[in-house]
N, C-alpha and C positions, 0 to 999 in steps of 0.2 A: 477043308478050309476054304475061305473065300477072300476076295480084294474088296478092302474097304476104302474108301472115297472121303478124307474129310477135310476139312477150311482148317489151316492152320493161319496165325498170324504170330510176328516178329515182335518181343518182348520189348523196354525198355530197355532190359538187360542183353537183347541180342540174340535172345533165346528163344528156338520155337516153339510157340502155345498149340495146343493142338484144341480145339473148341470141339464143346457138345456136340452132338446131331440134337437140334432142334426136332420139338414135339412134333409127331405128323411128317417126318425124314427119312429116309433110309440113309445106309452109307454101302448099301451092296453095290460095288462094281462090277462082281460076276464073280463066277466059279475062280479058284487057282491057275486051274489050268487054263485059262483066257488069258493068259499072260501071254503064252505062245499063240493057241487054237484062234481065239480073232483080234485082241489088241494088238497082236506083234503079227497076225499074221500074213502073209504073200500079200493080201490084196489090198490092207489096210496100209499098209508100206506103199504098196503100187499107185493110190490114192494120192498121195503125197505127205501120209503125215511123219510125225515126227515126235510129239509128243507121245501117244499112248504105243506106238514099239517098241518105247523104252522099258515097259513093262517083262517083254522078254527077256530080258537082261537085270533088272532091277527092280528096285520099287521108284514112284517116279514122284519126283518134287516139280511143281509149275510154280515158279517166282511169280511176286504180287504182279510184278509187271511184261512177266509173261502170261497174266491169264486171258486176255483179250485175246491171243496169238489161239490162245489154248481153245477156250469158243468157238473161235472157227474152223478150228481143227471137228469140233463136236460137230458144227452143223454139214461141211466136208461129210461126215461120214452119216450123218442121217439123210442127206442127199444121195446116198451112195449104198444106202442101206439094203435093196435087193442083191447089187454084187458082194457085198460082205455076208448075205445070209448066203449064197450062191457058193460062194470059196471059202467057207470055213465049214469046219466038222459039225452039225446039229447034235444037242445030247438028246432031243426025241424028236419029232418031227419039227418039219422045216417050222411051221405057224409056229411051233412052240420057240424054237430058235429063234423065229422073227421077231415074236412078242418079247423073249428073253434081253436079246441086245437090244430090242425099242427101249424096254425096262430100266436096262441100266446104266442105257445111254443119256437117258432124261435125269437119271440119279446124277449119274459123273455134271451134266449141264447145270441141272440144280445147285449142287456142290458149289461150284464155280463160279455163279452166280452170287450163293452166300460170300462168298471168298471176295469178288469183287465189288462187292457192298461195304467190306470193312473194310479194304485194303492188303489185302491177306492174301494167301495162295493154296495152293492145293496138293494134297497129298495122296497118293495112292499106294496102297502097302499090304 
């Protein structure tokens, strides 16, 4: 299984929409196990974030008007990107690792981005 990343927004009726992945999209956030292995893990914590360790524990909702907070939580960690490939478990080599979280770190930003263009938020599940 894997963690998908998508733009939800808030109905009329109050109710979450969950929207397409537009053509040319991914919604891959990583493996399952990146719940623990590097979204929740020691260093990404140590970092300062807050949003994606939620993962460890849950599946995680970013309110429309927490996705700005949520941004710079992303860019936090591509700034940070050598210590997270560094402190977390590689599933083949390191490049592959590095490439992997660049991968779906730009997904999860992307996401986020759709999401703050409509007004919307973000889901990860």
């Amino acid at each position: 299984m894997s963690l998908s990343v998508d733009v939800y927004v808030v109905g009329a009726d109050g109710q979450r929409n969950v929207q397409d992945v537009p053509d040319g999209c991914s919604d891959s956030a990583g493996f399952e196990s990146w719940r623990t292995q590097v979204w929740g893990a020691d260093v990404v914590r140590s970092l300062g974030a807050v949003f994606l360790p939620v993962l460890a524990e849950a599946d995680l909702q970013v309110e429309p008007e927490q996705v700005p907070a949520f941004l710079r939580e992303c860019l936090l960690l591509r700034g940070n990107l050598e210590s997270i490939v560094g402190g977390t478990e590689p599933v083949r080599t390191i490049e592959e690792h590095r490439e992997a979280i660049t991968e779906r770190l730009a997904i999860i930003e992307d996401t986020a981005k759709r999401a703050k263009a409509l007004g919307g938020g973000v889901l990860i599940w």
